[in-house]
N, CA, C and O atoms as a MOPAC input file, in Angstrom:
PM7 MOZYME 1SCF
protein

 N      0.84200 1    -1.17000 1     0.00000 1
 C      0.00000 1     0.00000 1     0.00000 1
 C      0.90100 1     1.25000 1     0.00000 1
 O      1.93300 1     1.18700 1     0.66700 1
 N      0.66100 1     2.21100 1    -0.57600 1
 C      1.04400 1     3.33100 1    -0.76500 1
 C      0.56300 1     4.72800 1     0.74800 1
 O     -0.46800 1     4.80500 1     1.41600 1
 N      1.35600 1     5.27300 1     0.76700 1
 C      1.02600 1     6.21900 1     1.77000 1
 C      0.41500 1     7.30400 1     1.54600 1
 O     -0.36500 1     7.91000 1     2.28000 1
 N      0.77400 1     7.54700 1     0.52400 1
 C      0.28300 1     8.98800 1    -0.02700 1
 C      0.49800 1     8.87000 1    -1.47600 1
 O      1.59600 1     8.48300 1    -1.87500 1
 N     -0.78400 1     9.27400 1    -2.60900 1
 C     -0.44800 1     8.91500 1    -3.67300 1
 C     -1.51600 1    10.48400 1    -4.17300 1
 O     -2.52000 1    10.69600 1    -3.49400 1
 N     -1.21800 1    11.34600 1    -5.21500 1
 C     -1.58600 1    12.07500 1    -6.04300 1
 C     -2.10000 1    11.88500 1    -7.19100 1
 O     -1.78800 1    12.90900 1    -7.79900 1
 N     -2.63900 1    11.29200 1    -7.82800 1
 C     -2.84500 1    10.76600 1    -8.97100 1
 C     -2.75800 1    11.59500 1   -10.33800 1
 O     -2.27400 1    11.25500 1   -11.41800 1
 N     -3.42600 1    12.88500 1    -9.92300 1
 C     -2.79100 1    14.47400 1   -11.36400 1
 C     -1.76400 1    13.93400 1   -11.76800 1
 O     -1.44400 1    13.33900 1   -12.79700 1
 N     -1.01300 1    14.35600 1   -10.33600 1
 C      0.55600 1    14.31500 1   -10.54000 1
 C      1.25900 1    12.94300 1   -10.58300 1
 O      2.43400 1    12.97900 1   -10.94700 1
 N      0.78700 1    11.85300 1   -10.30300 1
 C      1.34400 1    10.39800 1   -10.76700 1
 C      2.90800 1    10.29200 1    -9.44800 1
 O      4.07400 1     9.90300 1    -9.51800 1
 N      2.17100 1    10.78600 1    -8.55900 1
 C      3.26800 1    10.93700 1    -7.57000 1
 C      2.49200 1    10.29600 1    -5.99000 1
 O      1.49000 1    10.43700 1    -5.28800 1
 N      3.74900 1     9.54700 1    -6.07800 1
 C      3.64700 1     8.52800 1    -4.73500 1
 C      4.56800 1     8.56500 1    -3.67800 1
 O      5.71700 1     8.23800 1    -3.97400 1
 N      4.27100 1     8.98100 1    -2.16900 1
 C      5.01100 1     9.51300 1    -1.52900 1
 C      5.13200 1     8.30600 1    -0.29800 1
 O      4.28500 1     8.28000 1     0.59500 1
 N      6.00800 1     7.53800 1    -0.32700 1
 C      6.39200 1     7.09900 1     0.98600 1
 C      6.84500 1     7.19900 1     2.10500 1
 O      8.02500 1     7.46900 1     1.88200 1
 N      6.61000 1     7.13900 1     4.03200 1
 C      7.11500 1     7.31800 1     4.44300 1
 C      7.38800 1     6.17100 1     5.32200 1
 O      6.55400 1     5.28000 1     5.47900 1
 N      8.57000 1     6.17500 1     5.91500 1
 C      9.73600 1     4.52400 1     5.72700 1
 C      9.73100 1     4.32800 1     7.36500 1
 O      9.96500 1     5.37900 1     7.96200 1
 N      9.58800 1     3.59300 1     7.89600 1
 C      9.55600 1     3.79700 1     9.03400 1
 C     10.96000 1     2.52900 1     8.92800 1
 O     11.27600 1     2.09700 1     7.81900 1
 N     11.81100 1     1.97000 1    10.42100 1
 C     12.53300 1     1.27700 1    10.70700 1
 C     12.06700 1    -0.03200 1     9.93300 1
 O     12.86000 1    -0.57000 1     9.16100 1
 N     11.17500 1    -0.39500 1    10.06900 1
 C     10.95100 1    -1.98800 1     9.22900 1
 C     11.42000 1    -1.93300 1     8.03500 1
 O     12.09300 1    -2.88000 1     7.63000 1
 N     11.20800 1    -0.98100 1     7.32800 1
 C     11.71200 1    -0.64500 1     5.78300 1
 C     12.94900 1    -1.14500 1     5.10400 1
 O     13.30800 1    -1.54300 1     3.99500 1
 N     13.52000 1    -0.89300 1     6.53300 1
 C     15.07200 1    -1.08500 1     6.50700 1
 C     16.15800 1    -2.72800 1     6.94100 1
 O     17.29400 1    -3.01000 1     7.32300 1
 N     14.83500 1    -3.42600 1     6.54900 1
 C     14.94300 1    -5.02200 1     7.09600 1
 C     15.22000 1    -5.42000 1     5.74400 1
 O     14.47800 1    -5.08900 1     4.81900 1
 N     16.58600 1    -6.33700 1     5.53600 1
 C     16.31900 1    -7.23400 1     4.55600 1
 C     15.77100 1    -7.46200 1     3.33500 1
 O     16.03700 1    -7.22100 1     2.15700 1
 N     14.24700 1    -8.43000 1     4.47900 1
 C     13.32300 1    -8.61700 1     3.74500 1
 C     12.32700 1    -7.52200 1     2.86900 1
 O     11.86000 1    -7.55300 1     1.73100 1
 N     12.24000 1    -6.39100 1     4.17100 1
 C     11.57800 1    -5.69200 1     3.31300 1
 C     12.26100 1    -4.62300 1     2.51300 1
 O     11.33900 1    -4.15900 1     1.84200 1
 N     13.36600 1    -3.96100 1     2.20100 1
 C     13.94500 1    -3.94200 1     1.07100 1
 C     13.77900 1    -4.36900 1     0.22000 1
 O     13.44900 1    -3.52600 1    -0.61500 1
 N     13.82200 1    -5.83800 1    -0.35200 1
 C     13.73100 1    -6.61600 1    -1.62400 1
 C     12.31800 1    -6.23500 1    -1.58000 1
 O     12.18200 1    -5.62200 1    -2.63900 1
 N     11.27100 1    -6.23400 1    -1.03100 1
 C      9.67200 1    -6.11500 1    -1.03800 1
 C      9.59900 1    -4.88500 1    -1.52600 1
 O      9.08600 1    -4.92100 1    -2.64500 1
 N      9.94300 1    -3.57800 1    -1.11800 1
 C      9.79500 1    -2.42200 1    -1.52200 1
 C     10.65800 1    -1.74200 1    -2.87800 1
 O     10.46800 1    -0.64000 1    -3.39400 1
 N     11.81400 1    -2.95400 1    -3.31400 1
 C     12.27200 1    -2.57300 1    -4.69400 1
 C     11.46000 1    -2.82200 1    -5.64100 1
 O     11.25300 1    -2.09900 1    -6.61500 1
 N     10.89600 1    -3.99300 1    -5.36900 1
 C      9.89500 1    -4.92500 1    -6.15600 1
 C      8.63200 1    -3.79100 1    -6.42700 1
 O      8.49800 1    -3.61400 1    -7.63800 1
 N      7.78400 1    -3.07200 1    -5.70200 1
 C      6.58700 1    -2.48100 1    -5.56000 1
 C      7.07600 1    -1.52500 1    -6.68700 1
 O      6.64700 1    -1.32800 1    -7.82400 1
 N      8.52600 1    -0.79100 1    -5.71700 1
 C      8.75100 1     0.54400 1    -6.92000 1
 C      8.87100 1     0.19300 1    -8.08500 1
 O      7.93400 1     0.70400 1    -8.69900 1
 N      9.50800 1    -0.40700 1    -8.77200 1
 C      9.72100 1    -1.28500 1   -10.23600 1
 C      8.42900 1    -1.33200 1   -10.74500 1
 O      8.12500 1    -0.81800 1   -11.82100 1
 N      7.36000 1    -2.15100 1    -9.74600 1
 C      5.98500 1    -1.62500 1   -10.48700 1
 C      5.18100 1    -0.60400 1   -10.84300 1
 O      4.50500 1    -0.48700 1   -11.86400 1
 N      5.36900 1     0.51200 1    -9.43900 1
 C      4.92500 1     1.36500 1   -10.26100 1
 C      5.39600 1     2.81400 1   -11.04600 1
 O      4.92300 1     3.89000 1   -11.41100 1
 N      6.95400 1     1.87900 1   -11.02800 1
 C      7.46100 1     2.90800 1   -12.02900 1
 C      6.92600 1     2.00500 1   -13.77800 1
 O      6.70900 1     2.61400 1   -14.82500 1
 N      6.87100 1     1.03500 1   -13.65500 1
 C      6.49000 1     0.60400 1   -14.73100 1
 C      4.90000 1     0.89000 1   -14.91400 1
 O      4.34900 1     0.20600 1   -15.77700 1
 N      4.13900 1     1.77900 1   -14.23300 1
 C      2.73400 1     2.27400 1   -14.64200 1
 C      2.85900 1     3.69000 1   -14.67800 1
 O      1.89500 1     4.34200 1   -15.07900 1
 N      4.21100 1     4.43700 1   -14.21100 1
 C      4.78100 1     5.63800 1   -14.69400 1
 C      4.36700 1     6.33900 1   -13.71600 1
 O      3.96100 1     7.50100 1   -13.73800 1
 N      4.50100 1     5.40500 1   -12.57200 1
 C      4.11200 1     6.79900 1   -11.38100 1
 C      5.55200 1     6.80400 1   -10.37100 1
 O      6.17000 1     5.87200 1    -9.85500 1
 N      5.82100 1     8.63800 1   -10.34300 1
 C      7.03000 1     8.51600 1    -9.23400 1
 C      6.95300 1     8.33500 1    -8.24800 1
 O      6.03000 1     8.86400 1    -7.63000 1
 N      7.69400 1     7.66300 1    -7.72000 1
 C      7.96000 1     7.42100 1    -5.97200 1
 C      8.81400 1     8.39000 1    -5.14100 1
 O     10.03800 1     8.39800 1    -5.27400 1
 N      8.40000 1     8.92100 1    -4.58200 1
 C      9.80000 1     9.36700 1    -3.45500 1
 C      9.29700 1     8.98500 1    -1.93000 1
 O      8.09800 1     8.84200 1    -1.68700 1
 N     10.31200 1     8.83300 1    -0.93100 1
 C     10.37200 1     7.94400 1    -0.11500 1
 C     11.45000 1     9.36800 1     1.10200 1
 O     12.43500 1    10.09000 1     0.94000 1
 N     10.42600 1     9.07000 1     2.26600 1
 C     11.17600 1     9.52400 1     3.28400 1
 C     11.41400 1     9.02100 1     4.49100 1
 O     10.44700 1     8.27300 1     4.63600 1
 N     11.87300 1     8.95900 1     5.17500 1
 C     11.67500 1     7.94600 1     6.34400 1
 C     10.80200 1     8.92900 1     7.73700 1
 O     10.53500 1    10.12800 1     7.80500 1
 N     10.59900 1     8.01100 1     8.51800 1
 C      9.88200 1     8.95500 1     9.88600 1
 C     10.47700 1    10.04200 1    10.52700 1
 O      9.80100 1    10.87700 1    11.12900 1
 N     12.08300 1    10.10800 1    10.41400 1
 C     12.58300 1    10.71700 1    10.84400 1
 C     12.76100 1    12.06200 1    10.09100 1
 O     12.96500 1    13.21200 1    10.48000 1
 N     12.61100 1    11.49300 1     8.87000 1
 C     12.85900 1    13.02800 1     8.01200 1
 C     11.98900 1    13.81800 1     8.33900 1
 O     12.27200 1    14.92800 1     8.78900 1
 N     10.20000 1    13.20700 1     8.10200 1
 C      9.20300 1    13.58600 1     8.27400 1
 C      9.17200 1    14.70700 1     9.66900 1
 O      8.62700 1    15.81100 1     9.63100 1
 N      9.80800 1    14.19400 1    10.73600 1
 C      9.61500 1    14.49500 1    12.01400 1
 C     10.61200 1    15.69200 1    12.33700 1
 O     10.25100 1    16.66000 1    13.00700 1
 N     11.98800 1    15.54800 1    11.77400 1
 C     12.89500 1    16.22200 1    12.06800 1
 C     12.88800 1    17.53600 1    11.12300 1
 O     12.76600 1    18.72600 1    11.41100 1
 N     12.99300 1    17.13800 1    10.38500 1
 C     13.52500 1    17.68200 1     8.53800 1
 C     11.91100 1    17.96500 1     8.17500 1
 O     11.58000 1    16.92100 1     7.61200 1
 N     11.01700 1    18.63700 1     8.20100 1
 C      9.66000 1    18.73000 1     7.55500 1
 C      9.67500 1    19.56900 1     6.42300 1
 O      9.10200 1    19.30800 1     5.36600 1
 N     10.52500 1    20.86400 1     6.72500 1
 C     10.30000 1    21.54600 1     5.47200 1
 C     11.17800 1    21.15700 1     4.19400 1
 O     10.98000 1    21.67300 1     3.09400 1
 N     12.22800 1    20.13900 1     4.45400 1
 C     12.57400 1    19.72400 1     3.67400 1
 C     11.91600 1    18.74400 1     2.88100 1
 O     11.92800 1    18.74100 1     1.65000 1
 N     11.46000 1    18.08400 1     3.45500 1
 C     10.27900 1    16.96500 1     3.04000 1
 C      9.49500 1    17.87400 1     1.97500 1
 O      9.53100 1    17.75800 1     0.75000 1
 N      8.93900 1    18.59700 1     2.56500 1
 C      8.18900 1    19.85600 1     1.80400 1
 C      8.50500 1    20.23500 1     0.32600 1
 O      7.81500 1    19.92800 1    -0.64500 1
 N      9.60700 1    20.92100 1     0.31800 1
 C     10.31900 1    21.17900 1    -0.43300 1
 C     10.57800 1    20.03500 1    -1.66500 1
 O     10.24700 1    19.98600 1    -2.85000 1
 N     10.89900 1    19.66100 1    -1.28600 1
 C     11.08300 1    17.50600 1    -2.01900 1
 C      9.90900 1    17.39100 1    -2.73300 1
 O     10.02800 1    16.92800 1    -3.86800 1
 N      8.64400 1    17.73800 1    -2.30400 1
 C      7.18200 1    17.19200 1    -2.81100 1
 C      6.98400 1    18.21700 1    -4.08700 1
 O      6.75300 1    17.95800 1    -5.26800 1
 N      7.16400 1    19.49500 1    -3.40000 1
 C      6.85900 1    20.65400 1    -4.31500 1
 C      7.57000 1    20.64000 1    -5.45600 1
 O      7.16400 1    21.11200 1    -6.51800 1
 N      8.62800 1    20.11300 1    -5.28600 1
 C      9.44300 1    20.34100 1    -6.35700 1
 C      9.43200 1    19.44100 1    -7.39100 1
 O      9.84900 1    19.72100 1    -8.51500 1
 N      8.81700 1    17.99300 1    -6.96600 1
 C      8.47300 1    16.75100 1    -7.96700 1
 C      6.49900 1    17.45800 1    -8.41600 1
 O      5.64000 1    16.93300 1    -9.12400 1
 N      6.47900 1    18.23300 1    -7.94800 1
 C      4.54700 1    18.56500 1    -8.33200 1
 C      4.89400 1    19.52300 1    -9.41800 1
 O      4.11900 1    19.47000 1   -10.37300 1
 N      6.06200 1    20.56000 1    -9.53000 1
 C      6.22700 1    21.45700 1   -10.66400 1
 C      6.02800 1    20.58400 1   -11.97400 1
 O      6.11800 1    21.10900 1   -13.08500 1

């Protein structure tokens, strides 16, 4: 499942929490992106911490894939 998805803009926004960063789910979440870059929608990906710490950067990141 997707976290945040725009559909205008074909933009899909993830945010990554510690599990993300397992292994297993790595290979799981290369796999997803591959798909839906192959239906031509972008992904960008932040983790909780960015979200939490870093916001206007996050910000910034979104706005700038919506131009």
């Amino acid at each position: 499942m997707i976290d945040f998805y725009c559909p205008l803009a074909r933009l899909a926004i993830e945010i990554d929490g510690g599990q993300h960063f397992e292994e297993r789910n790595i290979s799981k979440d290369k796999i997803r992106d591959e798909q839906l870059r192959e239906l031509k929608i972008k992904i960008l990906r932040f983790t909780n911490l960015d979200v939490l710490k870093n916001i206007n950067s996050v910000i910034r990141k979104i706005e700038e894939n919506l131009l």
